[in-house]
N, C-alpha and C positions, 0 to 999 in steps of 0.2 A: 457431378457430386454435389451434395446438397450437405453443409456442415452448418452446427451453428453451435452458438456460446451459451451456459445456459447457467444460470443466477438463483440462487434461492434466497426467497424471502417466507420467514413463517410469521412475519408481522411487524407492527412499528411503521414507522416513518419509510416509503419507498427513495427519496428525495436524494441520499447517496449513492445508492444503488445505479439508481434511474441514471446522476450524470456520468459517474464510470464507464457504464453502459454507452449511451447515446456517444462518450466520446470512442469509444471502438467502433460504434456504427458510422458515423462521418468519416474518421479512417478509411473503414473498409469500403463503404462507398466512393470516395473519392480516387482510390488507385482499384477498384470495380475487383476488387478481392471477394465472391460469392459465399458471404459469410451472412446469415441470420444470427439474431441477438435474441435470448429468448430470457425472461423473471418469470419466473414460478412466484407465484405468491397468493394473497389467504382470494381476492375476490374479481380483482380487474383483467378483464377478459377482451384485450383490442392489440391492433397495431395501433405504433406512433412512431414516425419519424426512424423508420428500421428495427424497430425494436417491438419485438412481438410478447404481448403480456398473459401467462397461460394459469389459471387458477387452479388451487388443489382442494380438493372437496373435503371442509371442517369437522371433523369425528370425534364423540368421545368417548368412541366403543376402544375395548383394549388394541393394543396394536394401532394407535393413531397413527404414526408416523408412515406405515404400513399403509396405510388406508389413502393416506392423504397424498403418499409418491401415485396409486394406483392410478389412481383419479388421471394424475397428469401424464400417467406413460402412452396412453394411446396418442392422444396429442402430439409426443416426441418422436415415436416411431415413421412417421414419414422421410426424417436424416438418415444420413448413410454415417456420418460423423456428428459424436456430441462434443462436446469442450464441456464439462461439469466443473464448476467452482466447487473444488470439496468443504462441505461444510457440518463436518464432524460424522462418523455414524453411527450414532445415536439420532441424526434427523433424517437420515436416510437408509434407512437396513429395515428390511433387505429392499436394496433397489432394484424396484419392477423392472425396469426396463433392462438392470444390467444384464438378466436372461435369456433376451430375444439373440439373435443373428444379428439385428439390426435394429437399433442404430449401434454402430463402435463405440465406446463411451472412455474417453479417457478423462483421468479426472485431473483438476489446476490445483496444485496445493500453494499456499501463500505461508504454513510457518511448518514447524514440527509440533504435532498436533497434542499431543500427553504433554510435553513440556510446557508449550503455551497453557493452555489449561490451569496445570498448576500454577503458573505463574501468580492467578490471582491469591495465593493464598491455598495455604492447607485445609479450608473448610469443607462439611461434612460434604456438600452438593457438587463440590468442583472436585474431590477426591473421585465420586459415585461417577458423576460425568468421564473422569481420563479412565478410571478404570472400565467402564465402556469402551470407550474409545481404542484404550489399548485391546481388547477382546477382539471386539466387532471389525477395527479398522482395517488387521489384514485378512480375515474374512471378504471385506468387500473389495480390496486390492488384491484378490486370486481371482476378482471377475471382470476387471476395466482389460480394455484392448491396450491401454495406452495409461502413461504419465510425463503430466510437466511438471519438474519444478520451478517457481521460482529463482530458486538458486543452486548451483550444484550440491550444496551442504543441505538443501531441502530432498533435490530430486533421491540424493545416495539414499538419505534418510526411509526416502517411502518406497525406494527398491530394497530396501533390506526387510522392509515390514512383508513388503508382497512375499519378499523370500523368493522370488522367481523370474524368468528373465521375460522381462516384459519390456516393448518401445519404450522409449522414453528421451525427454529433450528437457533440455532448461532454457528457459524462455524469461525473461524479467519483464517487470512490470514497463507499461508505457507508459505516455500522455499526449495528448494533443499541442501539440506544438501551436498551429496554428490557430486554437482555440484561446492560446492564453498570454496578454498581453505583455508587450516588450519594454517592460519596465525597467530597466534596468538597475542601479545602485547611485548612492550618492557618495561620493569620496572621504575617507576620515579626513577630519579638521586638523589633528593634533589634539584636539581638547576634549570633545566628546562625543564618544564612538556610538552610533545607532544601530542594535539590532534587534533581529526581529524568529518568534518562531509561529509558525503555522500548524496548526493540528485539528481535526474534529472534535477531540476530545484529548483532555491531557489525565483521562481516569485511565490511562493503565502504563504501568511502572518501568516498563522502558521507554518509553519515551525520555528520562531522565532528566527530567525539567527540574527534580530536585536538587539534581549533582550540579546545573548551571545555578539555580540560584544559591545553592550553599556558595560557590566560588564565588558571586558578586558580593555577598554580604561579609567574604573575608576577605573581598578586592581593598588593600591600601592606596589606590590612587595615585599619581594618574595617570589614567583621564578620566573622567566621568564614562561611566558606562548606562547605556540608555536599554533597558529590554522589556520590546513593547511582546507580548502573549493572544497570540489572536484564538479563537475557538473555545471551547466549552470546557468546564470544568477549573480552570485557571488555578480555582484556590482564591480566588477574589470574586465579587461580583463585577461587571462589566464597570468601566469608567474607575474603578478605582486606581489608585497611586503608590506606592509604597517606597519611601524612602530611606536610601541608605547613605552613609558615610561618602559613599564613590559611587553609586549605583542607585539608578532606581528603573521598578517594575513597574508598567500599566498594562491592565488587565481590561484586553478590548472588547469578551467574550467573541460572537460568532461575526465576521465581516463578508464582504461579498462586494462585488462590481467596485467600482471608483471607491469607496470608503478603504478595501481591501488595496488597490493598488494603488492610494497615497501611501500609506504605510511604508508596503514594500519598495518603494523607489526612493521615500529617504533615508533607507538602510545603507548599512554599509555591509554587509554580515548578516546572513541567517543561519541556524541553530537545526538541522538533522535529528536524529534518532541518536541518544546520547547512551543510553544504559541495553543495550541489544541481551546482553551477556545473562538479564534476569527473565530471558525466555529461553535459554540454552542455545543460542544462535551467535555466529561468528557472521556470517554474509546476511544481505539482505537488501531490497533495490528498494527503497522507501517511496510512496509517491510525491510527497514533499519536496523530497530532493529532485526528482526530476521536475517538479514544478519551478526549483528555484534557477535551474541551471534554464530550463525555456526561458524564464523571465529574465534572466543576464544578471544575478544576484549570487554572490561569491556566497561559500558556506562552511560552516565545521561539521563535521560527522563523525561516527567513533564506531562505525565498525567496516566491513570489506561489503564494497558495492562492485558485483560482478561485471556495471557498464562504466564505472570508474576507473579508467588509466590509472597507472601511479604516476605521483609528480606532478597530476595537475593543478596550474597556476592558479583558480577559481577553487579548489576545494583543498580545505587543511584537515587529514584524518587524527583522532586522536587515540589514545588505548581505550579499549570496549574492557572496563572495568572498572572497582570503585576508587580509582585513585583521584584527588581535588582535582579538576582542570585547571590547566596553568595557563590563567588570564596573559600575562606577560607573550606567551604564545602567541595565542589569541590576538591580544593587540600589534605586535611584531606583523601578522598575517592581513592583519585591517591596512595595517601602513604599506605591505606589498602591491597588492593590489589594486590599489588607492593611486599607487603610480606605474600602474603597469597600461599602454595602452591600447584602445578596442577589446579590453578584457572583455564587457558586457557582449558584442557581437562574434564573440568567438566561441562563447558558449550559446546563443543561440542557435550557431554553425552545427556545433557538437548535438547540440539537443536533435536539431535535425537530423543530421547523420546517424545517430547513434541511438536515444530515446525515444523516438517518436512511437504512433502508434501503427504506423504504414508501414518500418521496420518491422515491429515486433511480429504483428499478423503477417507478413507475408512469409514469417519462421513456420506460423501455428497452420499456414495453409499446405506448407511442404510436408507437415506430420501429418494432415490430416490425409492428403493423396496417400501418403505411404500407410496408411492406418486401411484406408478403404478399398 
């Protein structure tokens, strides 16, 4: 059986994509799981390190998107199983390749697609865009072999669209355990508490970085509260400070290697997906969060994480709605952990056990046999 994972890019920066990617290929290589890793995208055409880069020929006759899957379907058809990142259809309808016998194509959904969408806002092009989406999309889910969700509140979601009884699994996102260092946490003082959040980007509205800094700037103190902003968009330019009463923000922009993991290890407390509830989603397995539990860095999050036990000692869930976060919480939960001990090696335990990406694929390899 010949299956592979497959990624589209219609342009921009390949550089995210790429390590997501490359960390499923180390995965799958290392426990010899027969997985190809394939990006579609505008021009680069090789292998690198498991990951095969397959171009879509650029058109600006009607019907592009049409034109530009074309391109790539012959290329695909050598699998017996695809794994397709769905990525709206509007970038993809009608897809070539979902006609043939072969390859099986089931498609990976990561949110509920109309919902997200609007999320950005009621404007003319994100209206025009979901109401595509809501058209076309179960259109092209009456012709996948196969669906994963993310999460079961994702998978229901796109079997009701299909309207039909089609395979289906829920699979949650993974990470590289052994790619990402064991940094652990630095214990609260009593005096002033260090935390930290991590994001690509803090431009879209659940992430909830607004609802944390409203509650620092009404924190009464104390302790001082410290929250360092790593990634793009912040709201600040990079290096800056912002002081408050009991609280202050710095705004790191984008970090990487050693500068990224001083940070994180003089945390005490990392900061999850705060606002879920403004994409219409209840679950959701963040990559963040599984980054911070590999790294042995306790966290707050605020909505249902499908590989999250309840009650775990490392993670304080909060309400996925607009009510102020209650610092006091918060800080009660720094001081737990703070004295609880081998906390940090207990979640690297877990992250293995449970998160990793060797788990996750050896789920997507049992669908794919059954698919093929």
């Amino acid at each position: 059986m010949r299956a592979a994972f497959v990624n589209l890019s219609l342009g921009g920066g390949l550089r995210g994509i790429t390590n997501a990617v490359q960390a499923q290929a180390r995965a799958a290589r290392s426990v010899g799981l027969p997985f190809e890793f394939v990006i579609v995208n505008p021009d680069r055409e090789d292998s690198s390190d498991n990951v095969r880069y397959v171009p879509y020929r650029a058109s600006f006759a009607p019907g592009l998107f049409k034109a530009r899957v074309l391109a790539t379907a012959a290329a695909l058809q050598t699998y017996d199983v695809l794994f397709l990142r769905y990525p709206t259809a509007i970038d993809l309808d009608p897809l070539a390749f979902l006609r043939a016998a072969r390859p099986r194509v089931a498609t990976v959904h990561h949110g509920k697609e109309v919902p997200e969408i609007l999320s950005g806002g009621l404007r003319p092009g994100l209206i025009g865009r979901a109401a595509l989406e809501w058209i076309n999309g179960p259109r092209m889910l009456t012709r996948v072999a196969g669906i994963v969700g993310v999460t079961d509140e994702i998978r229901t979601y796109e079997l009701q669209r299909a309207n039909r009884n089609v395979p289906s699994r829920t699979i949650a996102n993974g990470v590289d355990v052994e790619a990402l260092p064991f940094t652990r946490f630095t214990p609260f003082d009593g005096r002033e508490l260090n935390t930290v959040v991590v994001a690509s980007t803090y431009g879209v509205a659940w992430h909830g970085i607004d609802r944390l800094i409203a509650a620092l700037q009404a924190h009464a103190g104390p302790p001082r509260i410290n929250l360092n902003l790593i990634g793009r968009d912040s709201g600040a330019a990079p290096g800056t400070e912002v002081q408050h009463r009991f609280a202050t923000i710095r705004h790191h922009g984008e970090l990487q290697g050693q500068p990224l993991d001083e940070v994180l290890k003089k945390s005490t407390l990392a900061f999850g997906t705060l606002a879920l509830f403004r994409k219409g989603l209840i679950q959701a397995c963040a990559l963040k969060v599984r980054e911070y539990v590999a790294r042995g860095l306790p966290f707050v999050y605020a909505y249902e994480d499908v590989d999250l036990e309840p009650h775990l000692p490392f993670a304080l869930r909060l309400p996925n709605d607009e009510r102020p976060l209650p610092i006091p919480e918060i800080v009660a939960f720094a001081e737990r952990v703070s004295s609880t001990t081998d906390l940090a090696e207990a979640m690297r335990t877990y992250a293995i056990r449970t998160l990793d990406w060797r788990v996750k694929l050896q789920a997507f390899y049992d669908f794919a046999r059954l698919l093929a």
